[in-house]
KOLGU-578997 format. One line per 10 residues: number of its first residue (from 0); for each residue x, y, z of N, C-alpha, C, CB. Coordinates in Angstrom, 2 decimals. Glycine has a CB too. Layout:
BEGIN
NUM) X,Y,Z,X,Y,Z,X,Y,Z,X,Y,Z; ...
end
This chain:
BEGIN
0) -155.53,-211.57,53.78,-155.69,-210.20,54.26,-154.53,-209.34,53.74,-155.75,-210.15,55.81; -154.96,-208.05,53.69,-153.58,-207.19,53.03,-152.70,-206.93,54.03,-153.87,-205.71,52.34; -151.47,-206.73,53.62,-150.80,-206.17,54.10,-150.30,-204.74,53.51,-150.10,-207.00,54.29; -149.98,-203.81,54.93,-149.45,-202.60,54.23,-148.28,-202.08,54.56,-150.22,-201.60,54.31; -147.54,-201.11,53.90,-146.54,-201.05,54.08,-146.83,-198.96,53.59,-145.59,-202.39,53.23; -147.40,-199.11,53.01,-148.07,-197.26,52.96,-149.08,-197.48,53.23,-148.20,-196.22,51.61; -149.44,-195.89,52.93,-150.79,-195.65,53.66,-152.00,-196.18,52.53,-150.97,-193.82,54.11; -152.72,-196.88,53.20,-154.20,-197.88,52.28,-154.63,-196.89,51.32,-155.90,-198.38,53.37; -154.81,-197.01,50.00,-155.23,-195.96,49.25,-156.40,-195.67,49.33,-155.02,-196.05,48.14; -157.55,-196.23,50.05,-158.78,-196.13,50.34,-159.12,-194.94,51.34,-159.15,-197.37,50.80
10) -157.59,-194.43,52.41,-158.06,-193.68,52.97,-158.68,-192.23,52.28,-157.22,-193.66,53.78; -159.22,-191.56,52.82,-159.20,-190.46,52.31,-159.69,-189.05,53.54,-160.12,-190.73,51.02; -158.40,-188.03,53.47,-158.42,-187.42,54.77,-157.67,-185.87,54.62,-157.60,-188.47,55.88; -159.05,-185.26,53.07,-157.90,-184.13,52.91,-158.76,-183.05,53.42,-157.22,-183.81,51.26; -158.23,-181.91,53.73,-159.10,-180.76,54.11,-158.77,-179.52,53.06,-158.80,-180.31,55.74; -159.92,-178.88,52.99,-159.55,-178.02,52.15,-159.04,-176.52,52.53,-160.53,-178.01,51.39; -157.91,-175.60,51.86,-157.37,-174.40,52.81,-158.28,-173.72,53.00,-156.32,-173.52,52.39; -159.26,-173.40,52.31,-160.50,-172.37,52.17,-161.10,-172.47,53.24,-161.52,-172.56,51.09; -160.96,-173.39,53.87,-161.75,-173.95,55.07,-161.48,-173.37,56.57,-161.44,-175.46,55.13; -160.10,-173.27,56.30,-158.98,-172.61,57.20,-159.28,-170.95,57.24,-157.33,-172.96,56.49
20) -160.22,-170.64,58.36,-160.08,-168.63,58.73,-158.74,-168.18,58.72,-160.61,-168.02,60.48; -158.67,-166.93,57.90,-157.04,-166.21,58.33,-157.48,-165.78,60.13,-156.53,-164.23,57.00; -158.65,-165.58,60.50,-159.28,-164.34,61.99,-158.41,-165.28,62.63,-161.38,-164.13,62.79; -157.87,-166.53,62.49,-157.11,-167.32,63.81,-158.08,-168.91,64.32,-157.13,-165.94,65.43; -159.04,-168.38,63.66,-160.26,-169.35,64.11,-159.62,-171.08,63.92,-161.87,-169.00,62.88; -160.02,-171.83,64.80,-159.26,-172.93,64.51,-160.25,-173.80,63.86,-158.57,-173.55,65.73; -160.05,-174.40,62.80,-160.47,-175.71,62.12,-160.54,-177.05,62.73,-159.66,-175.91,61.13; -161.32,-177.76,62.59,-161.27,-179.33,63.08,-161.78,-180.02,62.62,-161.57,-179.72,64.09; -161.69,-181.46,62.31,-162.39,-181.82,61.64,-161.48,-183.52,61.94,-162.57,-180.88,60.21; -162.63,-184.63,62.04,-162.51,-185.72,62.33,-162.41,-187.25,61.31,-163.41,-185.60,63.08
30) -161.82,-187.83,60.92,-161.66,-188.52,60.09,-161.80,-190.40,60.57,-160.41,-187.91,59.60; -162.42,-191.31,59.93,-162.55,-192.77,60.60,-162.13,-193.80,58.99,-164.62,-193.08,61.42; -160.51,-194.19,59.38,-160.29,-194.36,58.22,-159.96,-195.96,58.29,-159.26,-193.35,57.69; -160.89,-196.59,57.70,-160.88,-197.97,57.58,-159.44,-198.66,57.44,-161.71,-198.27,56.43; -159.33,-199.89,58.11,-157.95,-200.71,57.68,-158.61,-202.23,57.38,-156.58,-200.76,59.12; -158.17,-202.83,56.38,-158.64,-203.92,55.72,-157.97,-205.03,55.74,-158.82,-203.67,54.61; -156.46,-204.63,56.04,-155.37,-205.32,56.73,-154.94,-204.78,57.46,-154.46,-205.72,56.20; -152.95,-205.63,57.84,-152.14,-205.06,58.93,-151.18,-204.93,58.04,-151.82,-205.84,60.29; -150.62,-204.02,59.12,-149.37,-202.98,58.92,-147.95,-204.06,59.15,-149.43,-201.46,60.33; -147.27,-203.56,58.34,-145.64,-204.55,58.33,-144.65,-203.46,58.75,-145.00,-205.31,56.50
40) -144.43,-203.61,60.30,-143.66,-202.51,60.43,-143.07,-203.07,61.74,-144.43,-201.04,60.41; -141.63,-202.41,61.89,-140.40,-203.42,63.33,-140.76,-204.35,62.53,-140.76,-203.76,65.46; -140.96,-204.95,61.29,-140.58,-206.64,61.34,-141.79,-207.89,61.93,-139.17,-206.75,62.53; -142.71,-206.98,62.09,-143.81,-207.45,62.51,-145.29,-207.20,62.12,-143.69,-207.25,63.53; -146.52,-208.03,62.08,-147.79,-207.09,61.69,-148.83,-207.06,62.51,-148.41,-207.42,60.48; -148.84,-205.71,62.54,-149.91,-205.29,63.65,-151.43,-205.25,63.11,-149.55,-203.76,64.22; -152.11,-206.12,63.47,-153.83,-206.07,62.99,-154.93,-205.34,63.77,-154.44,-207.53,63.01; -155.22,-204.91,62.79,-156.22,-203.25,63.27,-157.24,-204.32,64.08,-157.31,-201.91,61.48; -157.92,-203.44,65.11,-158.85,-203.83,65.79,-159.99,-203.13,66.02,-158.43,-204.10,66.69; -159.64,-202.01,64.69,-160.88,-200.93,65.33,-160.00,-200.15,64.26,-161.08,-200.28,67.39
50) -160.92,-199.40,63.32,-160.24,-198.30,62.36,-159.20,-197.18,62.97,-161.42,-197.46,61.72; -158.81,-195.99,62.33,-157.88,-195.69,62.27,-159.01,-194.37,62.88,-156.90,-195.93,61.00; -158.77,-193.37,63.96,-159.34,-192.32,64.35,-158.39,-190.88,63.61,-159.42,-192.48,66.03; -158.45,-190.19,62.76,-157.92,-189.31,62.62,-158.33,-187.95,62.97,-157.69,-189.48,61.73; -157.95,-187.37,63.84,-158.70,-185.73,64.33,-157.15,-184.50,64.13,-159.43,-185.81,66.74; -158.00,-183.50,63.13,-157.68,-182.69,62.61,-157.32,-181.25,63.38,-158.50,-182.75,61.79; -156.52,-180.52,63.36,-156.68,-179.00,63.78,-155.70,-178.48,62.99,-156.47,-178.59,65.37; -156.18,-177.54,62.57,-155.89,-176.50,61.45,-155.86,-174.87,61.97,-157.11,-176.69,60.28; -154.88,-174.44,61.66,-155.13,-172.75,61.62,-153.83,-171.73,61.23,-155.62,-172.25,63.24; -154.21,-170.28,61.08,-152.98,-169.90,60.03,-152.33,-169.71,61.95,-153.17,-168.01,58.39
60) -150.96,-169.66,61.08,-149.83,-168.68,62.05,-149.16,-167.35,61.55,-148.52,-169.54,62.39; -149.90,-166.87,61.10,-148.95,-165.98,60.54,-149.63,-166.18,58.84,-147.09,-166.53,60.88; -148.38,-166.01,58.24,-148.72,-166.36,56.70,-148.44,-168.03,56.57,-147.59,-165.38,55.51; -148.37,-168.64,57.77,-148.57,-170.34,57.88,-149.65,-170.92,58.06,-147.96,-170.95,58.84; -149.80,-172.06,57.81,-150.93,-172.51,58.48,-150.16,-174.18,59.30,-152.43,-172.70,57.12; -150.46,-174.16,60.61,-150.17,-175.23,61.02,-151.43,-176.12,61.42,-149.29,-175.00,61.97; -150.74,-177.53,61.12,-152.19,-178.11,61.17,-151.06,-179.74,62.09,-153.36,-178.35,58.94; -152.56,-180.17,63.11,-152.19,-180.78,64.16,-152.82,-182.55,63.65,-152.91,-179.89,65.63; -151.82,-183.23,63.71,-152.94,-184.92,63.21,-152.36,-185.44,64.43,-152.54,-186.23,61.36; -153.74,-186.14,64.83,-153.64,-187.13,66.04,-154.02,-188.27,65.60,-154.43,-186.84,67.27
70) -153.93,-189.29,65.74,-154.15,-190.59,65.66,-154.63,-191.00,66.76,-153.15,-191.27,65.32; -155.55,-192.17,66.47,-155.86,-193.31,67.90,-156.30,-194.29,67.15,-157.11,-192.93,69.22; -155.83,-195.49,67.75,-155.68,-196.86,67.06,-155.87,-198.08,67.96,-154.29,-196.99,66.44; -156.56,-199.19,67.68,-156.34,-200.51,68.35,-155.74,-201.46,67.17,-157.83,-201.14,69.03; -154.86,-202.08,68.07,-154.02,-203.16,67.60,-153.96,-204.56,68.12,-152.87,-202.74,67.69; -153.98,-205.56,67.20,-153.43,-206.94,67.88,-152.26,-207.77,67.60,-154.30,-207.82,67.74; -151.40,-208.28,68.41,-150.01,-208.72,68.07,-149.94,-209.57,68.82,-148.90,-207.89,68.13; -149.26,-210.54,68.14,-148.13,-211.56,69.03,-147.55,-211.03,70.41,-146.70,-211.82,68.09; -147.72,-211.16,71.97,-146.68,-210.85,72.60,-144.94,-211.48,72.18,-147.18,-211.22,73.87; -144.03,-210.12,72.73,-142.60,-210.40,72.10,-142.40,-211.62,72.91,-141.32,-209.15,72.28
80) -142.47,-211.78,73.72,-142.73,-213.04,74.87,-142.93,-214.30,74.66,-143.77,-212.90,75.59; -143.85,-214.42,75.16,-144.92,-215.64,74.94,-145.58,-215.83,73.63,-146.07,-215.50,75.86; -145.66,-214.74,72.80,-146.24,-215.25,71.65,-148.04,-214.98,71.64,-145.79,-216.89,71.61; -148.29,-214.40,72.97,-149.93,-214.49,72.92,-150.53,-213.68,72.49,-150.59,-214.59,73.93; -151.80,-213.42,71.74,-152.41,-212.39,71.34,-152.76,-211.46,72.34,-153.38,-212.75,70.71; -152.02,-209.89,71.69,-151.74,-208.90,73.18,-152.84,-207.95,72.49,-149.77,-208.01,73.60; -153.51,-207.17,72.90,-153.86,-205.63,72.87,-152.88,-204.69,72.63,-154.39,-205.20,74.05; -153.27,-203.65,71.75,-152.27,-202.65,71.84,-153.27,-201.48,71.10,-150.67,-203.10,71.03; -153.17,-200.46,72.28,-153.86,-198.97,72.02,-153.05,-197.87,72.17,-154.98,-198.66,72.94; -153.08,-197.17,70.69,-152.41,-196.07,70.60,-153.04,-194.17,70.59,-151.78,-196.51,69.41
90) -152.20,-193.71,71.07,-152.54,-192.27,70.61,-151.59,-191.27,70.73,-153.63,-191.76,71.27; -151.68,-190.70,69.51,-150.24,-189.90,69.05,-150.73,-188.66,68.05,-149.03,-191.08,68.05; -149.24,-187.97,68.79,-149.83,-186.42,67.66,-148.63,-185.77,67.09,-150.74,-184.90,68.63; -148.51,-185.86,65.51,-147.33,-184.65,65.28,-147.92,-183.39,65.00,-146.31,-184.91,64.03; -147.31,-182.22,65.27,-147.85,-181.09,64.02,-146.83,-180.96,63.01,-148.14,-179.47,64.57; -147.56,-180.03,61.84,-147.14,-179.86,60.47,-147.03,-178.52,60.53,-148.04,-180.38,59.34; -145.74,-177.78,60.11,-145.97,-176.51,59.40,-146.11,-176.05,58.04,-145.22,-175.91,59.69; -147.44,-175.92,57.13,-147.52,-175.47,55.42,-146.99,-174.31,55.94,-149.15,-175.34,54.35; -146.02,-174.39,55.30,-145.18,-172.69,54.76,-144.70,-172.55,53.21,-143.48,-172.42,55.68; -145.05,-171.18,52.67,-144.21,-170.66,51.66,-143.02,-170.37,51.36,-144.45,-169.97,51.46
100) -142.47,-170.38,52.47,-141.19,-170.31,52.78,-139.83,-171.18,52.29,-141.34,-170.42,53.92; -139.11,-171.13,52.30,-137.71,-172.31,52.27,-138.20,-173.23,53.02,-136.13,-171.89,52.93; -137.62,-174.62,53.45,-137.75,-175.11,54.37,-136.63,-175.10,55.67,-138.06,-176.08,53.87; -135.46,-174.40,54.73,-134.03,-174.33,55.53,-134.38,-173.42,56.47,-132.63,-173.82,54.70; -135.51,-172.13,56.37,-135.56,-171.11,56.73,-136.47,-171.34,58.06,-135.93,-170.26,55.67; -136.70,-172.48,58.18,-137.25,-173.15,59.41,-137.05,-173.95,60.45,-137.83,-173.57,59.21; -136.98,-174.38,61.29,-136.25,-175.10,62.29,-137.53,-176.41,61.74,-136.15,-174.29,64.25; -136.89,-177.66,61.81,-137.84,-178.79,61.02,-136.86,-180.00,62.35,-137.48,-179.06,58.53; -138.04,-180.08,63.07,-137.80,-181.01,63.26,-139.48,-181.90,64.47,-136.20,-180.70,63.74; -139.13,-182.85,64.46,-140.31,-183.92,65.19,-140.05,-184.55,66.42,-140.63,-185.14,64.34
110) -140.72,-184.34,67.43,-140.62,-184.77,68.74,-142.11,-185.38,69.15,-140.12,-183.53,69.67; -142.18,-186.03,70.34,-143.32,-186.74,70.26,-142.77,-187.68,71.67,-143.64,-187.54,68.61; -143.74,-188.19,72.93,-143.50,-189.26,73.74,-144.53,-189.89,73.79,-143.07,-189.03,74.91; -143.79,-191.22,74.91,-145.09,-192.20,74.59,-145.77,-192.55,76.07,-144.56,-193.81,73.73; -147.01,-191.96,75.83,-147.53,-192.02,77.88,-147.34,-193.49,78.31,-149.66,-191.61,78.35; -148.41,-193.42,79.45,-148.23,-194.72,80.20,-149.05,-195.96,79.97,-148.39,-194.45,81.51; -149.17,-196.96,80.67,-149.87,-198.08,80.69,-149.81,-198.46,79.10,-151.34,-197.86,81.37; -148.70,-198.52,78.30,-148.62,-199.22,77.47,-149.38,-198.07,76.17,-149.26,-200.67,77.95; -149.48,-197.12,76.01,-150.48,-196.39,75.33,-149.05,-195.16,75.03,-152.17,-195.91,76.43; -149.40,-194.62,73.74,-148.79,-193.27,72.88,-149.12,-192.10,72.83,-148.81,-193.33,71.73
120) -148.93,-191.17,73.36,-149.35,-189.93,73.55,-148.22,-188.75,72.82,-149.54,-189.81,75.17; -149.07,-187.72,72.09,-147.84,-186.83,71.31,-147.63,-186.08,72.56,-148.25,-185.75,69.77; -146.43,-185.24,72.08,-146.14,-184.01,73.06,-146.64,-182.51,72.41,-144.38,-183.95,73.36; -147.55,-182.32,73.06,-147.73,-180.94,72.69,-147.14,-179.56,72.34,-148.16,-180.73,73.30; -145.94,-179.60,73.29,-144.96,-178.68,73.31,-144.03,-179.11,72.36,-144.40,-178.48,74.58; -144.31,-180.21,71.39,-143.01,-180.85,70.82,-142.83,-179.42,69.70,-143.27,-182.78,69.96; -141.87,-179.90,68.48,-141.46,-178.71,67.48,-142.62,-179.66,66.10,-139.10,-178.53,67.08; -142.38,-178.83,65.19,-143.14,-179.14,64.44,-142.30,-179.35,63.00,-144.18,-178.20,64.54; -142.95,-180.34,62.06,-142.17,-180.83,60.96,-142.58,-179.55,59.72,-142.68,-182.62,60.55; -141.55,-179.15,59.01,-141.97,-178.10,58.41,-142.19,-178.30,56.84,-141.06,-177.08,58.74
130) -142.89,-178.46,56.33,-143.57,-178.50,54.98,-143.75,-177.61,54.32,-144.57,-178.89,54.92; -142.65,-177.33,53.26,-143.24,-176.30,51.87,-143.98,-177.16,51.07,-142.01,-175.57,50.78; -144.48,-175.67,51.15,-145.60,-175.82,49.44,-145.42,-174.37,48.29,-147.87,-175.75,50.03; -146.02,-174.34,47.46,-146.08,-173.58,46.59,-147.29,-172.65,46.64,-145.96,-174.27,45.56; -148.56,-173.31,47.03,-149.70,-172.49,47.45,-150.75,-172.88,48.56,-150.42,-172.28,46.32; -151.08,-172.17,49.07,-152.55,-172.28,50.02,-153.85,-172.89,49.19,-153.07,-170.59,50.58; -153.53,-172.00,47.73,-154.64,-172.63,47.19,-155.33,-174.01,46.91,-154.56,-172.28,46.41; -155.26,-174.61,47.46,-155.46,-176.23,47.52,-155.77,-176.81,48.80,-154.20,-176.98,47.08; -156.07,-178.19,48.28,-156.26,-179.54,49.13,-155.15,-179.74,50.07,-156.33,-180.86,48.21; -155.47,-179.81,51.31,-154.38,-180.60,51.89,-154.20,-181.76,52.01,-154.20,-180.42,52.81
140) -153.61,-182.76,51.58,-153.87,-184.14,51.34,-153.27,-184.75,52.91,-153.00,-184.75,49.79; -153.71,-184.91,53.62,-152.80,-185.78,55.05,-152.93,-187.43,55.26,-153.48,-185.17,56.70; -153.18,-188.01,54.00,-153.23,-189.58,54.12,-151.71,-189.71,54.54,-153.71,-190.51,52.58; -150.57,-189.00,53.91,-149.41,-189.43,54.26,-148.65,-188.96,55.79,-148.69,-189.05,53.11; -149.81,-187.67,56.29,-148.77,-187.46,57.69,-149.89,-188.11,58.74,-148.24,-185.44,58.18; -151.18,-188.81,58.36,-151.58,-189.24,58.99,-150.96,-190.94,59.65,-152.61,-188.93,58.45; -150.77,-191.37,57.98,-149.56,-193.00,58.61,-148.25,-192.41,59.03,-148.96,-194.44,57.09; -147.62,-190.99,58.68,-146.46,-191.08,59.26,-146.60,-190.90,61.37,-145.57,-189.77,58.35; -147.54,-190.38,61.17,-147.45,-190.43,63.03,-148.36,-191.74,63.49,-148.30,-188.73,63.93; -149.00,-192.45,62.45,-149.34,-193.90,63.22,-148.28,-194.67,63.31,-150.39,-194.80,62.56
150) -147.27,-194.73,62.51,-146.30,-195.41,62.46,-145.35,-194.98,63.42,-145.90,-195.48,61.29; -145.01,-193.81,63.82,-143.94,-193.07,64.65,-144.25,-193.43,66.47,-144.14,-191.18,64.24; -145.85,-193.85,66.65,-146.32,-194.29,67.61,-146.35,-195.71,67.89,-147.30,-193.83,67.64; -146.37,-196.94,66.44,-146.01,-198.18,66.68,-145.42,-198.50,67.82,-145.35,-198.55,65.84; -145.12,-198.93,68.76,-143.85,-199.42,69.73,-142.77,-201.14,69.00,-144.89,-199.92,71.64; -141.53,-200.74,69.06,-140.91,-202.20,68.54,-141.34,-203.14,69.17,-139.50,-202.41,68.60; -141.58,-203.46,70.56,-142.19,-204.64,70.89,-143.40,-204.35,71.73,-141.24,-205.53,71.58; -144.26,-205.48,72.06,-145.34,-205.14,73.09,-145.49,-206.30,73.62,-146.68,-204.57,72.62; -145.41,-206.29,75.01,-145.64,-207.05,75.84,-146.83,-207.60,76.56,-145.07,-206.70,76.38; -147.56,-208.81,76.49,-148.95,-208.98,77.35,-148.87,-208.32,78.56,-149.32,-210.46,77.71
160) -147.74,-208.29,79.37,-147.69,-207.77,80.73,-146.26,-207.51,81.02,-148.31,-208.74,81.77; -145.62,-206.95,82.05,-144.63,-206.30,82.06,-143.85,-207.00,82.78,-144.77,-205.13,82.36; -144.55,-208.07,83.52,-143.75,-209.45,84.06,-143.69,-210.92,83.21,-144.48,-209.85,85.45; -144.45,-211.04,81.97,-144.26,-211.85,81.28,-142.88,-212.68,81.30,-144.57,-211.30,80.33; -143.44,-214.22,81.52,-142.08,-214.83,81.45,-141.79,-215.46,80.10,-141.91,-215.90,82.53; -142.84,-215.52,79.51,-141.85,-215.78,78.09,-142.22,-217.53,77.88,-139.67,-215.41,78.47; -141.62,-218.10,76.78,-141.30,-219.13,76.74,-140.08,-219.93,77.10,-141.54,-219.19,75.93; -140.57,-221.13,77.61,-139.39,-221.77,77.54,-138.57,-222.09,76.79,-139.44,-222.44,77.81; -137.57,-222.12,76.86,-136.35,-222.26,75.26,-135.87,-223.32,74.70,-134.96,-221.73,75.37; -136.17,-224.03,75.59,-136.07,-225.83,76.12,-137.32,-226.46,75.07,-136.62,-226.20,78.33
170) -138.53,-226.69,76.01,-139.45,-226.93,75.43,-140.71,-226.21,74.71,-139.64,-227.50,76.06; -140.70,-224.95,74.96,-141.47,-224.28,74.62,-143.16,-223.74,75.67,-141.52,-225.00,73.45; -143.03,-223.99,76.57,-143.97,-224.32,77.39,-144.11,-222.81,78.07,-143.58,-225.63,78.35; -145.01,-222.38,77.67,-145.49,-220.96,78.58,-145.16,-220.78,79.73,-146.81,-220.76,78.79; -144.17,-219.91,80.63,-143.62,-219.97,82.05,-144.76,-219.25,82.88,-142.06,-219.19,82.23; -145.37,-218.22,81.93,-146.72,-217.81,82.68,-147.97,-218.31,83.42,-147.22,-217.34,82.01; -147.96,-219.94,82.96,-148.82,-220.73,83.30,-148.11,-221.97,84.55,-149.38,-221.27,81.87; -146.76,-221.56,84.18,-146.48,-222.37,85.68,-145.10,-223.17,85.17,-148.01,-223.69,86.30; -143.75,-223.34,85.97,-142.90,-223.82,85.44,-142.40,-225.15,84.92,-142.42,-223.48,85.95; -141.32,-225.58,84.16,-141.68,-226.18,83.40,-140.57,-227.72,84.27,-141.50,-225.38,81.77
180) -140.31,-228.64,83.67,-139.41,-229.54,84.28,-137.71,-229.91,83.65,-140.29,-230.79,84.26; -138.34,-228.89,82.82,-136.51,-228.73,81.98,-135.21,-228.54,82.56,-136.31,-227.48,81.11; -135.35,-227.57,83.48,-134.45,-227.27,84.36,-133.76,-228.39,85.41,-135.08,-226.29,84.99; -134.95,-229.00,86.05,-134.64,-230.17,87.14,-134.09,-231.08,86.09,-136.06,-230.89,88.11; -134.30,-231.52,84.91,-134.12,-232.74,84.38,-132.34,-232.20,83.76,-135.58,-233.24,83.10; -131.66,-231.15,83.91,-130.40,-230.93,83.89,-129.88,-229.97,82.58,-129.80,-232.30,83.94; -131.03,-229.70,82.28,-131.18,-228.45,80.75,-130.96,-228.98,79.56,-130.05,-227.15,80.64; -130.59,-228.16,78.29,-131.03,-228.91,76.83,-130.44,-230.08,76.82,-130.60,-228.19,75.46; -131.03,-231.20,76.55,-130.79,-232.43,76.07,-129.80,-232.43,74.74,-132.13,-233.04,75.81; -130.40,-231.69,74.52,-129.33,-231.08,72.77,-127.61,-230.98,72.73,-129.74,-229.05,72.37
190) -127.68,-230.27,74.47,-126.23,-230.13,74.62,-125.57,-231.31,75.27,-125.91,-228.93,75.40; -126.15,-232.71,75.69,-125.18,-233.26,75.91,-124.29,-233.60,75.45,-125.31,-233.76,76.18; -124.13,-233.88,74.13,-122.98,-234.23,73.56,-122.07,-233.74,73.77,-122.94,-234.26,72.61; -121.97,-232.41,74.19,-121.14,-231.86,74.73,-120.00,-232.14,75.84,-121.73,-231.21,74.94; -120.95,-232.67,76.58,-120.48,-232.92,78.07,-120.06,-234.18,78.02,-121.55,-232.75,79.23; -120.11,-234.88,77.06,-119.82,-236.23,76.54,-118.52,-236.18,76.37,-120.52,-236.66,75.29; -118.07,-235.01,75.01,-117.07,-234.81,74.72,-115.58,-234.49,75.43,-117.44,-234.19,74.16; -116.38,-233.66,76.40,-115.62,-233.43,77.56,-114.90,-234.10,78.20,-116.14,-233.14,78.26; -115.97,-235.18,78.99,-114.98,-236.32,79.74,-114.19,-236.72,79.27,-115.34,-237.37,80.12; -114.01,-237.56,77.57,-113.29,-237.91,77.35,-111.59,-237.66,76.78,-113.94,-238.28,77.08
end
């Protein structure tokens, strides 16, 4: 299976400006962008479980046009834990500002939180990342700010449950399923030598 590390070149998720009313009218437009592998990202790979949802909003601001990408995603991973195959559902949103402008001449920056029950949610009120261009006249290509906010929503670890006990370190034995006899029997065997050393 592939692995990725950019965005799959198969996606394809551009809109065109023409498309975009100056009247204010807002644009939308929905995108379902296949994954064929998993993603290598924290050091880990997350396997799609369900394509990539991309939903669009577009409209000018002015002589701008800002345009909104949300993501929603299923994932499967290793718990950091135990090791067990976990679920993981995302949903996340940055916006973009196309401006003609400088980019200095803009406040550029990206905010974003992550809701509850284990799930990614953008912030609406967040600021927005500011993007020059040279013209309106064109394609907007968003394969690349579409993986940059799937990726910005990843979480470094994910947990089966939020009480997960993990493995044992000893023997390896799932603590979730019930404890183990390592402990009573006086802990790593590995370290006696230690205690060997000691006495004498």
């Amino acid at each position: 299976m592939k692995v990725y590390v950019e965005p799959p070149p198969e996606w394809d998720c551009g809109i065109l400006s023409s498309r975009i009313r100056r009247n204010g009218e807002l644009y939308e437009e929905t995108f379902e962008l296949p994954m064929n592998g998993s993603i290598d990202h924290w050091g880990q790979l997350y396997a799609p479980a369900s394509p990539v949802t991309a939903s669009v909003e577009a409209n000018y601001a002015g002589e701008r046009i800002l345009i909104k990408v949300r993501v929603s995603a299923r994932f499967s991973l290793p718990c950091s834990r135990c090791l067990k195959e976990t679920g993981l559902a995302i949903v996340g949103d940055l916006r973009y500002l196309f401006t003609l402008r400088p980019a200095r001449s803009e406040q550029t920056s990206v905010k974003g939180k992550k809701g509850e029950d284990g799930d990614s949610s953008g912030d609406d009120d967040g600021d927005v990342d500011v993007i020059p261009i040279d013209s309106f006249e064109t394609e907007f290509d968003l394969k690349q700010y579409v993986w940059e906010t799937l990726l910005l929503f990843l979480p470094e670890r994910v947990l089966c449950s939020e009480d997960c006990r993990g493995l044992c370190q000893i023997c390896g034995k799932d603590l979730n399923e019930g404890d183990c006899s390592c402990r009573e029997e006086g802990g790593d065997p590995r370290f006696a030598v230690l205690g060997d050393i000691g006495a004498n």
